[in-house]
PDB file of the backbone (N, CA, C, O) and the ligand in Angstrom, with CONECT records:
HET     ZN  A 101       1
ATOM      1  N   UNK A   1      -9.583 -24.351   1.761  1.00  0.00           N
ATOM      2  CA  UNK A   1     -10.211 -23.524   2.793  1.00  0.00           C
ATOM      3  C   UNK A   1     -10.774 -22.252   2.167  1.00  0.00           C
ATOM      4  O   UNK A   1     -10.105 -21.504   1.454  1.00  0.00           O
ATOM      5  N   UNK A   2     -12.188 -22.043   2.519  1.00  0.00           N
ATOM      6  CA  UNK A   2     -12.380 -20.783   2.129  1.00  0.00           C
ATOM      7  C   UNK A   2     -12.745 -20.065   3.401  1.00  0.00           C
ATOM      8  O   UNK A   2     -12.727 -20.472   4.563  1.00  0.00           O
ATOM      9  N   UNK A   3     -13.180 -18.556   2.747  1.00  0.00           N
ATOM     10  CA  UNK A   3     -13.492 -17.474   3.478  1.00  0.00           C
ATOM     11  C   UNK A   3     -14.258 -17.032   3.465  1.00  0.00           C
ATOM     12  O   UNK A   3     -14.206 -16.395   2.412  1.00  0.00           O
ATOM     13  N   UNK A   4     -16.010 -16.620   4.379  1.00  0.00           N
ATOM     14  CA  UNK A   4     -16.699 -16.182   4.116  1.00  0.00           C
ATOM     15  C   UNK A   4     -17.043 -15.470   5.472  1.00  0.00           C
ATOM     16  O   UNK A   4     -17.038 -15.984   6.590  1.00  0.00           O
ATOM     17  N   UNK A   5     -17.443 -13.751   5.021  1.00  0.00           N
ATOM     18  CA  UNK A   5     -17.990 -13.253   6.252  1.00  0.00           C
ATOM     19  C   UNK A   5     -19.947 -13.540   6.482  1.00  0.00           C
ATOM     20  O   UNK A   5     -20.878 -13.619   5.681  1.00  0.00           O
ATOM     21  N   UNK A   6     -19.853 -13.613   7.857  1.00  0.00           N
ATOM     22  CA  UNK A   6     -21.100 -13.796   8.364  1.00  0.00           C
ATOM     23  C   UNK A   6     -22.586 -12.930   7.496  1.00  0.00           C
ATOM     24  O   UNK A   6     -23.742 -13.329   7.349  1.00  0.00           O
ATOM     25  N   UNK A   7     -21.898 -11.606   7.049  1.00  0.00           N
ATOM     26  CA  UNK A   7     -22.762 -10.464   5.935  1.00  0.00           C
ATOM     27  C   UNK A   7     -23.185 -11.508   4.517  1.00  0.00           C
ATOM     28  O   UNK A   7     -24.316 -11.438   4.036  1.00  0.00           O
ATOM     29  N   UNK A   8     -22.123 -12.458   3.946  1.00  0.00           N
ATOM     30  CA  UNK A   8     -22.101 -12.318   2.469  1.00  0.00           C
ATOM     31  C   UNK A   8     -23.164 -14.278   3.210  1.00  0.00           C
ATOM     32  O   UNK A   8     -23.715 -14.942   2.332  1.00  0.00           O
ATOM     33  N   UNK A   9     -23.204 -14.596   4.108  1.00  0.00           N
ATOM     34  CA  UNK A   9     -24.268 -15.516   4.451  1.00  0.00           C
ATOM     35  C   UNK A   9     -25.362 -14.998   4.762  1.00  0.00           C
ATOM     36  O   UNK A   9     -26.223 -15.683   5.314  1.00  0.00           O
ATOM     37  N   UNK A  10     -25.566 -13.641   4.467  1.00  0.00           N
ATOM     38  CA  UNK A  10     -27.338 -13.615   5.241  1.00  0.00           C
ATOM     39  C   UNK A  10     -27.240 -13.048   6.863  1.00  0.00           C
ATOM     40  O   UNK A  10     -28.277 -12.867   7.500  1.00  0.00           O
ATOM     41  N   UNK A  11     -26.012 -12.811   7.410  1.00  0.00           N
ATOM     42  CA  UNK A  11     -25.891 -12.155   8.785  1.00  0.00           C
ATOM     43  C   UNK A  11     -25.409 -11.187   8.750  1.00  0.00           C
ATOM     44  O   UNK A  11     -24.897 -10.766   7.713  1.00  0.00           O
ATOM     45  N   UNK A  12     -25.418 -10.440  10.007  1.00  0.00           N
ATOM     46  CA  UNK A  12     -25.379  -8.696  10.279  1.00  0.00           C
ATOM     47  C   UNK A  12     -23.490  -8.398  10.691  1.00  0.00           C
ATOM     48  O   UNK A  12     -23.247  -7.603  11.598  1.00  0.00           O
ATOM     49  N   UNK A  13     -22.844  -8.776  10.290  1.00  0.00           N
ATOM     50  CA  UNK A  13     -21.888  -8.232  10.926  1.00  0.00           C
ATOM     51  C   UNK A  13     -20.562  -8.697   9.860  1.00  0.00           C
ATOM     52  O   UNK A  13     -20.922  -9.350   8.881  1.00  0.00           O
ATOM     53  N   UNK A  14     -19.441  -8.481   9.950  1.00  0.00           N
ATOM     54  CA  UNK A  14     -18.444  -9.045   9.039  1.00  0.00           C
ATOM     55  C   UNK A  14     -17.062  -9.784   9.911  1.00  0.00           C
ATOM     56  O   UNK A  14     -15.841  -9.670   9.802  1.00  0.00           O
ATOM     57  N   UNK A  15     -17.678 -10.322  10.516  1.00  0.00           N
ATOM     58  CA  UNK A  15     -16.763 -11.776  11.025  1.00  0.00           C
ATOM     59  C   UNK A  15     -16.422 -12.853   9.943  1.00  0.00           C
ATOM     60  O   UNK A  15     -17.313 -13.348   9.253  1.00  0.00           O
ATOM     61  N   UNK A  16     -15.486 -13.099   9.851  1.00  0.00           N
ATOM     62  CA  UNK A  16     -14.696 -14.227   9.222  1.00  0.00           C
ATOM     63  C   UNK A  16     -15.234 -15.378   9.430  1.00  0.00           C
ATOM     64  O   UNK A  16     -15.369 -15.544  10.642  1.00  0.00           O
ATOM     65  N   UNK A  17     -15.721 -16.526   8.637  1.00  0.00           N
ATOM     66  CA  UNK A  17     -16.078 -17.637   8.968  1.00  0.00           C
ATOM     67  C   UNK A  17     -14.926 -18.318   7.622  1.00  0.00           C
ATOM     68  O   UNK A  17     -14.664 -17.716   6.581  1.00  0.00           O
ATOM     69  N   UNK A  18     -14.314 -19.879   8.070  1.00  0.00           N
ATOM     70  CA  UNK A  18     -13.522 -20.949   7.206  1.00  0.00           C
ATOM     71  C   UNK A  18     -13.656 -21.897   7.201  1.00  0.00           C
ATOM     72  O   UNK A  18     -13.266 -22.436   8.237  1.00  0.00           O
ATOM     73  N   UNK A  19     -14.182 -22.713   6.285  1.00  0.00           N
ATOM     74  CA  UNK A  19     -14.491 -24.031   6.041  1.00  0.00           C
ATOM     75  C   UNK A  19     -13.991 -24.304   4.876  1.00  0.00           C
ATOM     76  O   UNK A  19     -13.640 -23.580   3.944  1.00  0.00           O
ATOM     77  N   UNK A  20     -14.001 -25.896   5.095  1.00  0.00           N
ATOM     78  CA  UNK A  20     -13.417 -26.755   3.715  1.00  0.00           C
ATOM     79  C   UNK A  20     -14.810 -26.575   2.597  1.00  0.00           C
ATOM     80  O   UNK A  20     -14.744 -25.969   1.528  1.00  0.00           O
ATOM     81  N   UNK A  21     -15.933 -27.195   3.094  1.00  0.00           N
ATOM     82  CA  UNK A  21     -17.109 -27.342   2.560  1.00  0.00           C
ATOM     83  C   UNK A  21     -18.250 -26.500   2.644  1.00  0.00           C
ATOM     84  O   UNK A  21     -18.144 -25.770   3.629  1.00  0.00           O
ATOM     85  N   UNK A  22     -18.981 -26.364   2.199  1.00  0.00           N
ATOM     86  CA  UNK A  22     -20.212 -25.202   2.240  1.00  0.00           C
ATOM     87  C   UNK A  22     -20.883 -25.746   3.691  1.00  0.00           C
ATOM     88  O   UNK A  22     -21.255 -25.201   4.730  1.00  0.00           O
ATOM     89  N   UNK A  23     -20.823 -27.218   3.141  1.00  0.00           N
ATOM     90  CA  UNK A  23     -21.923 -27.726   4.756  1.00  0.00           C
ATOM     91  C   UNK A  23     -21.175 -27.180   6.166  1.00  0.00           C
ATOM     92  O   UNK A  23     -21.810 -26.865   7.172  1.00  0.00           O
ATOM     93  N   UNK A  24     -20.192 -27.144   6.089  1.00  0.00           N
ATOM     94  CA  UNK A  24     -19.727 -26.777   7.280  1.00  0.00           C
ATOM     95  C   UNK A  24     -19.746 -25.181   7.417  1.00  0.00           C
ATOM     96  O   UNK A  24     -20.181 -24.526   8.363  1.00  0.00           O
ATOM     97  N   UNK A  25     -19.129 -24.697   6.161  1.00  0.00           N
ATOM     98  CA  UNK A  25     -19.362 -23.057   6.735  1.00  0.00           C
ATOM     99  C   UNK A  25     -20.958 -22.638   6.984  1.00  0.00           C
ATOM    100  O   UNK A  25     -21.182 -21.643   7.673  1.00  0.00           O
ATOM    101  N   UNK A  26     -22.081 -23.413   6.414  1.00  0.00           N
ATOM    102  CA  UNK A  26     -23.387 -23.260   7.071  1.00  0.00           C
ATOM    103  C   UNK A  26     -23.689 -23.504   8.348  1.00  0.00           C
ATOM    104  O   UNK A  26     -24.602 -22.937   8.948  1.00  0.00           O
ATOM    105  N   UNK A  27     -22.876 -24.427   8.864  1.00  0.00           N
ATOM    106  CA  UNK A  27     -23.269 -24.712  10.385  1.00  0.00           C
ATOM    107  C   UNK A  27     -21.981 -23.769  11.424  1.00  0.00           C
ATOM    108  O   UNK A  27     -22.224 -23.399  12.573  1.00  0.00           O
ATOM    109  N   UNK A  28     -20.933 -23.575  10.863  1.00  0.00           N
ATOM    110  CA  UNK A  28     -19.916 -22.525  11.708  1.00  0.00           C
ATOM    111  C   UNK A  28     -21.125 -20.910  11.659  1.00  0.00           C
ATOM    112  O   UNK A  28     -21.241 -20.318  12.732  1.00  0.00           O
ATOM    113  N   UNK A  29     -21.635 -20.547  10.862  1.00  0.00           N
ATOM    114  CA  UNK A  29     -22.339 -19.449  10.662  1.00  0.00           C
ATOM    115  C   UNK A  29     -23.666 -19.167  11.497  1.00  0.00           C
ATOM    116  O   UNK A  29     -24.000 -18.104  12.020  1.00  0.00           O
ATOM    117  N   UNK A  30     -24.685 -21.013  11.486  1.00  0.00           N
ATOM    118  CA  UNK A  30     -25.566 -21.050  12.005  1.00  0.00           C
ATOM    119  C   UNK A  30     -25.403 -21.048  13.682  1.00  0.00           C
ATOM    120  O   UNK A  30     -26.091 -20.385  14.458  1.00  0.00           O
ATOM    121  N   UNK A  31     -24.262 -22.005  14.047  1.00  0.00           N
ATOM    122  CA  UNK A  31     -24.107 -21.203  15.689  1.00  0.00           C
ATOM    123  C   UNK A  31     -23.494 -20.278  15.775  1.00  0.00           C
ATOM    124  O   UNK A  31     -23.276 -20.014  16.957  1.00  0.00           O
ATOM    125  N   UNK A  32     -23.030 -19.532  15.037  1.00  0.00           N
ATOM    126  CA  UNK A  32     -22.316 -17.823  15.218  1.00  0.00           C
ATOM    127  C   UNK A  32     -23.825 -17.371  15.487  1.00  0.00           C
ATOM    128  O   UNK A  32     -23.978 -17.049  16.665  1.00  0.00           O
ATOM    129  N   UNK A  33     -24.826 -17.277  14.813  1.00  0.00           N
ATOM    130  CA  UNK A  33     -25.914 -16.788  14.478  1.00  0.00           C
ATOM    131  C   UNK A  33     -26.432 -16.946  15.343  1.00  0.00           C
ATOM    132  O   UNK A  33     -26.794 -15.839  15.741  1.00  0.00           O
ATOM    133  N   UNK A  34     -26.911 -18.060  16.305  1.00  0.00           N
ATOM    134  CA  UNK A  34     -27.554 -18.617  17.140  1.00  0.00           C
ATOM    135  C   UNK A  34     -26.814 -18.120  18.710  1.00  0.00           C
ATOM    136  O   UNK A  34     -27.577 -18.264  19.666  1.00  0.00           O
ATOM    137  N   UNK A  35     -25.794 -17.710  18.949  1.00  0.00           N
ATOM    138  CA  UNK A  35     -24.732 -17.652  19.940  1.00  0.00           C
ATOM    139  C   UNK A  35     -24.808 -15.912  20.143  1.00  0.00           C
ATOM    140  O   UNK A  35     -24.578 -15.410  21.243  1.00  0.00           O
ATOM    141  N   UNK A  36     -25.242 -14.885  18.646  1.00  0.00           N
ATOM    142  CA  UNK A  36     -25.652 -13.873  18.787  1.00  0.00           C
ATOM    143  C   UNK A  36     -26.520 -13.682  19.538  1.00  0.00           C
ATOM    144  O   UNK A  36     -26.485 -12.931  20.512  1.00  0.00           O
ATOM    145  N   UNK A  37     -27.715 -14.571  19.048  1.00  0.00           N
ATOM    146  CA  UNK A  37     -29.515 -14.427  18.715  1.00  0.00           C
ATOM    147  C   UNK A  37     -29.348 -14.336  20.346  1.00  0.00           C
ATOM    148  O   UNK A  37     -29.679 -13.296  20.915  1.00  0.00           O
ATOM    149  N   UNK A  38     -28.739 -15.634  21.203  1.00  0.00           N
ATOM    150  CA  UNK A  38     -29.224 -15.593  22.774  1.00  0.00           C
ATOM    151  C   UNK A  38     -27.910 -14.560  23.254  1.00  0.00           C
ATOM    152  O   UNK A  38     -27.593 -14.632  24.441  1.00  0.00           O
ATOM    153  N   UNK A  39     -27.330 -13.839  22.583  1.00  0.00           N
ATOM    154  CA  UNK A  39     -26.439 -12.737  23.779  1.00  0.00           C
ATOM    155  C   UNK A  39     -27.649 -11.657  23.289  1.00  0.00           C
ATOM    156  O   UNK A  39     -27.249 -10.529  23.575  1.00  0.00           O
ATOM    157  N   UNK A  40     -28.644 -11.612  22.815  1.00  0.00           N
ATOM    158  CA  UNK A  40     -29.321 -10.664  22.332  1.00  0.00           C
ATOM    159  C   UNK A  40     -29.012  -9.501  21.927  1.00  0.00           C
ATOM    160  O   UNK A  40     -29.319  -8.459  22.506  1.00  0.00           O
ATOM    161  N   UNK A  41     -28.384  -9.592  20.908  1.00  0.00           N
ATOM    162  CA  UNK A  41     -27.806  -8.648  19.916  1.00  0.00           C
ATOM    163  C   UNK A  41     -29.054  -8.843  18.682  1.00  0.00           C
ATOM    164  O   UNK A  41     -29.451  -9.884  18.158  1.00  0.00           O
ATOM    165  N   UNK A  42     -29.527  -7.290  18.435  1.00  0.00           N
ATOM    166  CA  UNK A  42     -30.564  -7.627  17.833  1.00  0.00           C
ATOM    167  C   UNK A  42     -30.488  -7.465  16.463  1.00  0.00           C
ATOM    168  O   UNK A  42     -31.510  -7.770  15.848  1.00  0.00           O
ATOM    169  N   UNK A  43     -29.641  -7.104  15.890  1.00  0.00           N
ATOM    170  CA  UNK A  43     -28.906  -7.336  13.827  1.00  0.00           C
ATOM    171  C   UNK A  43     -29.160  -8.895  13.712  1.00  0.00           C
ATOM    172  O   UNK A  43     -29.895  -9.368  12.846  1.00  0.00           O
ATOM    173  N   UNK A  44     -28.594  -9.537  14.511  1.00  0.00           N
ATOM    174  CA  UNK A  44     -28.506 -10.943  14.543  1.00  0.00           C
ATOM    175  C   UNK A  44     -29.663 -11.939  14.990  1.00  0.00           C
ATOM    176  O   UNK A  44     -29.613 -13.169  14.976  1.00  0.00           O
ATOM    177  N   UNK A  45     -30.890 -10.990  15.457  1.00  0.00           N
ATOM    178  CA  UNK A  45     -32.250 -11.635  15.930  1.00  0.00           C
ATOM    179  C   UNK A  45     -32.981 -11.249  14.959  1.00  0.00           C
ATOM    180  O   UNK A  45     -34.030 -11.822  14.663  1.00  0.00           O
ATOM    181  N   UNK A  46     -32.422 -10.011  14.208  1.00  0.00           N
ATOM    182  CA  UNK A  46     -33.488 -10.335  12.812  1.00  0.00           C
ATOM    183  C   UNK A  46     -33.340 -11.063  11.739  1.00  0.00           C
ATOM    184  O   UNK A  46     -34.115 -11.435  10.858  1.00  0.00           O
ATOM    185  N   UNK A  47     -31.755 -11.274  12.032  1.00  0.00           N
ATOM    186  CA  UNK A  47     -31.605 -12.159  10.920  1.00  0.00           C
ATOM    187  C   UNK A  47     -32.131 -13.786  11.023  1.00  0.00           C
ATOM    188  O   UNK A  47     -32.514 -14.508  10.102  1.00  0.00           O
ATOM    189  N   UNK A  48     -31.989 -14.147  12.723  1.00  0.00           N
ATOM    190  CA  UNK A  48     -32.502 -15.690  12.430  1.00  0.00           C
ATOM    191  C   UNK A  48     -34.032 -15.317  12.698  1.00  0.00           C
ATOM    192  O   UNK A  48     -34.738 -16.325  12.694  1.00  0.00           O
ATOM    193  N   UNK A  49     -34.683 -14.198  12.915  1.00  0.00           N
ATOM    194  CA  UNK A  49     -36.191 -14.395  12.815  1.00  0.00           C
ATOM    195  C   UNK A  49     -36.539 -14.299  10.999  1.00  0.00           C
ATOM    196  O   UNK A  49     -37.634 -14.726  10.633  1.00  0.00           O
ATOM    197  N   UNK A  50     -35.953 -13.956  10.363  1.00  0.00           N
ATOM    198  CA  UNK A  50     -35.642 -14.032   8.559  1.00  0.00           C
ATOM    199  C   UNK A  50     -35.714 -15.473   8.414  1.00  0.00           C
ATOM    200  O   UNK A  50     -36.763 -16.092   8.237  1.00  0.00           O
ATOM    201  N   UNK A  51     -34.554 -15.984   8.496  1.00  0.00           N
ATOM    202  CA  UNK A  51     -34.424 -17.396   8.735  1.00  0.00           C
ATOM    203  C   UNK A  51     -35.356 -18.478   8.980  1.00  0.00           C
ATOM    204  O   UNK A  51     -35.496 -19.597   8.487  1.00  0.00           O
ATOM    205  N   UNK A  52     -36.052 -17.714  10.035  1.00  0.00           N
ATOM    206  CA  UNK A  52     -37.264 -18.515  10.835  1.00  0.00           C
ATOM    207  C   UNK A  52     -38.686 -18.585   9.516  1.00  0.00           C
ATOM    208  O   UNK A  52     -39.362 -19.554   9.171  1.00  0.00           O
ATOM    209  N   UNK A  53     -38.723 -17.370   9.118  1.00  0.00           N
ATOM    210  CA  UNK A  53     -39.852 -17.626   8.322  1.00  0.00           C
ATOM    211  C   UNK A  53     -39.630 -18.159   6.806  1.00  0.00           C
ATOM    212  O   UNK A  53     -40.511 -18.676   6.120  1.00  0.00           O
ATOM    213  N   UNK A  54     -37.839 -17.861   6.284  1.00  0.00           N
ATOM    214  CA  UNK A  54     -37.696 -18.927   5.184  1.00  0.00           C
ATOM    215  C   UNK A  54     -37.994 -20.330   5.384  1.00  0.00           C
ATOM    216  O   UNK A  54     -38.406 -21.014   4.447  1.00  0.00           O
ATOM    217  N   UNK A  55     -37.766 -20.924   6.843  1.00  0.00           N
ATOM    218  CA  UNK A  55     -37.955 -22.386   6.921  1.00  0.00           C
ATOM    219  C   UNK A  55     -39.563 -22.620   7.069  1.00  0.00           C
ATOM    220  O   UNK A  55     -39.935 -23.793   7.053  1.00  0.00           O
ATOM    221  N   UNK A  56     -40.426 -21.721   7.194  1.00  0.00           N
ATOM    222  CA  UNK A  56     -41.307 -21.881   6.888  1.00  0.00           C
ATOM    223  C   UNK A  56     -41.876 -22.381   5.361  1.00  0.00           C
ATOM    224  O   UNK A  56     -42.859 -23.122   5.373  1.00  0.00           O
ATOM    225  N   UNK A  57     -41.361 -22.045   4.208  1.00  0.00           N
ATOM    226  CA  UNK A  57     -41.515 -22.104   3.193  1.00  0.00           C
ATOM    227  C   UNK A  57     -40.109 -23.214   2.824  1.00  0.00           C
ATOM    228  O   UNK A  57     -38.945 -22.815   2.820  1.00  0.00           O
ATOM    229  N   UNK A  58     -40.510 -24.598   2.542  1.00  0.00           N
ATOM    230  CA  UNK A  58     -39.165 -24.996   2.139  1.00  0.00           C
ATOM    231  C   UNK A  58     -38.489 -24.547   0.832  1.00  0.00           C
ATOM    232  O   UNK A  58     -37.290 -24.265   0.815  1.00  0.00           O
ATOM    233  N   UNK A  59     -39.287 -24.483  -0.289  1.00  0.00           N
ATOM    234  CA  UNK A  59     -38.823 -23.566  -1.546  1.00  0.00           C
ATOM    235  C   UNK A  59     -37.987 -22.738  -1.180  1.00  0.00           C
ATOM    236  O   UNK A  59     -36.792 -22.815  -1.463  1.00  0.00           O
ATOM    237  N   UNK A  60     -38.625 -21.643  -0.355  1.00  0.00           N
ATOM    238  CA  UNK A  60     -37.679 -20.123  -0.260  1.00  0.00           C
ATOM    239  C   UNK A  60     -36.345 -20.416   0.357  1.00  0.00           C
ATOM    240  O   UNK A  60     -35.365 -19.890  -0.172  1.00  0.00           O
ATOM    241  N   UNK A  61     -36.172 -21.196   1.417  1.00  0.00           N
ATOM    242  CA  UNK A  61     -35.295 -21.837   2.060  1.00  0.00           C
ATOM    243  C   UNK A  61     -34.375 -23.082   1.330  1.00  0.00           C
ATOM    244  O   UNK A  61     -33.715 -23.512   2.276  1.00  0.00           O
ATOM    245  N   UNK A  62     -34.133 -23.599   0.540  1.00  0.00           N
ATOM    246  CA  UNK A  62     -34.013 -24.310  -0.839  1.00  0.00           C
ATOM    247  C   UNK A  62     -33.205 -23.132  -1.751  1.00  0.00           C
ATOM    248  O   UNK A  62     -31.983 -23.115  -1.898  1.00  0.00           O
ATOM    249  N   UNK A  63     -33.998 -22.310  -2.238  1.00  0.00           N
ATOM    250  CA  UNK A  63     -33.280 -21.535  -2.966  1.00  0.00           C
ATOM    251  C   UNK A  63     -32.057 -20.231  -2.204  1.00  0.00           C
ATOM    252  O   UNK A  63     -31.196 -19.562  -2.776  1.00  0.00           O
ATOM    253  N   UNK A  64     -32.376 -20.263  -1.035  1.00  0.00           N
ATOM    254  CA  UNK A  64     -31.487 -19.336   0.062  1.00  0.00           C
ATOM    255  C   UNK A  64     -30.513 -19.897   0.018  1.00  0.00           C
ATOM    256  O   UNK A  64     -29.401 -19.448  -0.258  1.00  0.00           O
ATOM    257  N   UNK A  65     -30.878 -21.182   0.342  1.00  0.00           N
ATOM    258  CA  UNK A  65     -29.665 -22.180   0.404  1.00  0.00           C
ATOM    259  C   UNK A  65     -28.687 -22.388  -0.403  1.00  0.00           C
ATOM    260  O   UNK A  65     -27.545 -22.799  -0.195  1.00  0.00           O
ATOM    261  N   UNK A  66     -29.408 -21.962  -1.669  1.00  0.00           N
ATOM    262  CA  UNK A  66     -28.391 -22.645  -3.107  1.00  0.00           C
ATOM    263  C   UNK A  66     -28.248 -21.576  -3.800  1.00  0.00           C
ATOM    264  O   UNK A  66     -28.076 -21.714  -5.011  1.00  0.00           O
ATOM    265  N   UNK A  67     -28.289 -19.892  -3.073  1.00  0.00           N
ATOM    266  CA  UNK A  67     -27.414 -18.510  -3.243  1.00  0.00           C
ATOM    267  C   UNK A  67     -26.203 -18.396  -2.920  1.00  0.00           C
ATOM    268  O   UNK A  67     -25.195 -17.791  -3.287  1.00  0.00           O
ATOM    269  N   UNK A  68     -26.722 -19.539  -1.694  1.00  0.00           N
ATOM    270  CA  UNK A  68     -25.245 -19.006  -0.058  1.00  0.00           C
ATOM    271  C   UNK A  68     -24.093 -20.332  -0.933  1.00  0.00           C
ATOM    272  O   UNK A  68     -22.888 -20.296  -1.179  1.00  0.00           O
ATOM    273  N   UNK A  69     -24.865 -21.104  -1.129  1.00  0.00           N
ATOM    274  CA  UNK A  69     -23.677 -22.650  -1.962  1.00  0.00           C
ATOM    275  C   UNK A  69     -23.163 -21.820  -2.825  1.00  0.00           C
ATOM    276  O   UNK A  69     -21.950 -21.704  -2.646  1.00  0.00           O
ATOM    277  N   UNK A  70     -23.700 -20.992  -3.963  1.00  0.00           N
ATOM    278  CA  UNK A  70     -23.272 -21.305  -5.420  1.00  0.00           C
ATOM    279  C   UNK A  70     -22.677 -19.992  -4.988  1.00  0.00           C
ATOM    280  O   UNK A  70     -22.210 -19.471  -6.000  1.00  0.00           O
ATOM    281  N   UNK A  71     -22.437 -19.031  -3.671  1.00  0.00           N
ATOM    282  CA  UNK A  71     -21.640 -17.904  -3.584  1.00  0.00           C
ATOM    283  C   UNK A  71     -20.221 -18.626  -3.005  1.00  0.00           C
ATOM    284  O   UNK A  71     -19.137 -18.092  -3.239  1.00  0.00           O
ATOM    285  N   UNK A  72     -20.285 -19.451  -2.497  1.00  0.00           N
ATOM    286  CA  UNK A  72     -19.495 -20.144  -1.730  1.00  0.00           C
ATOM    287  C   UNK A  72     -18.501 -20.768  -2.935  1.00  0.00           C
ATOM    288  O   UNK A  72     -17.429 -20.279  -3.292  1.00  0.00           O
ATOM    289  N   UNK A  73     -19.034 -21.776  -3.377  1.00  0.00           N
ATOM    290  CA  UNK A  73     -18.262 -22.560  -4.701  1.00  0.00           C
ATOM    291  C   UNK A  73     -17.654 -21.645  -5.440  1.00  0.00           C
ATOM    292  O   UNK A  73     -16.629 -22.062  -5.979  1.00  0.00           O
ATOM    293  N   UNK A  74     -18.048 -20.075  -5.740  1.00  0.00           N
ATOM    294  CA  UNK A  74     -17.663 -19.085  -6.759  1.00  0.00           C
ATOM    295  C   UNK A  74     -16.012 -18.405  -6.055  1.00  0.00           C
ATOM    296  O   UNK A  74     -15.283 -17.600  -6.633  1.00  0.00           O
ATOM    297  N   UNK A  75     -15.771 -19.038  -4.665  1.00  0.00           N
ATOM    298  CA  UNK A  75     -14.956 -18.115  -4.046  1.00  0.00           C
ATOM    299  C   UNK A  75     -13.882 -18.885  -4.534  1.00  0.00           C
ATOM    300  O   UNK A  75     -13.900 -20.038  -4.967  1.00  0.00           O
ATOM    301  N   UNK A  76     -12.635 -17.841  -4.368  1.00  0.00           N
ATOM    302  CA  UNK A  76     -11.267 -18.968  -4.568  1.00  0.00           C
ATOM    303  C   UNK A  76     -10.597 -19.543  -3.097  1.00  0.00           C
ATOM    304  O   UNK A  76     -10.631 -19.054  -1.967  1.00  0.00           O
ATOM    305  N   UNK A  77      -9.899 -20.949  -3.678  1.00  0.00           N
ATOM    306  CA  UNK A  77      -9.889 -21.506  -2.184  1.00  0.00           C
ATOM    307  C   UNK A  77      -8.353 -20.928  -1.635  1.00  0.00           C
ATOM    308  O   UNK A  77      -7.466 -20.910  -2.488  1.00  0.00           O
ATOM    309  N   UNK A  78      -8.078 -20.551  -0.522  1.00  0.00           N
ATOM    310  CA  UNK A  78      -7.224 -19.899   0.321  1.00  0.00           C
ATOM    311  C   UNK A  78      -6.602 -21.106   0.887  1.00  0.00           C
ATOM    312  O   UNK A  78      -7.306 -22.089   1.117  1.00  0.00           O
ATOM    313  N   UNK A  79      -5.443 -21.111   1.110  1.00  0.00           N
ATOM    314  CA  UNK A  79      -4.750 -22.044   2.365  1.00  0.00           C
ATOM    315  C   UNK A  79      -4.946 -20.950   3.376  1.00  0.00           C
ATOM    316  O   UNK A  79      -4.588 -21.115   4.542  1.00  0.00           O
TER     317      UNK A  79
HETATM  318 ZN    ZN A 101     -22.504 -12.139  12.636  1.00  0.00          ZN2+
END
């Protein structure tokens, strides 16, 4: 199990997110993110409008991706 706050993924705030796998702490993060975006909290609407225009570019979004992995893999795993 690791530990990652919502900040060290690319989001505005320092909530705790835990997953076994990266894929999953990407998607625990992406509806944290998304669950902000519509209470309209706006730290968290710039971050998925950020978001919005990396997926515009799959490269940039590709390499975002494989910051947030290879920060993830670098962590030590917690019970
Ligand atoms: Zn957050």
């Amino acid at each position: 199990m690791k530990k990652m706050t919502c900040r060290q993924l690319g989001g505005a705030c320092d909530i705790e997110f835990q997953a076994n796998t990266f894929d999953e702490m990407a998607e625990i993060s992406k509806r944290h993110g998304m669950e902000m975006f519509q209470s309209g909290d706006p730290a968290h609407s710039e971050v998925i409008n950020k978001i919005m225009e990396l997926m515009m570019d799959p490269g940039k979004m590709e390499q975002w991706m494989t910051e947030k992995k290879q920060l993830f893999e670098a962590l030590p795993d917690e019970n």
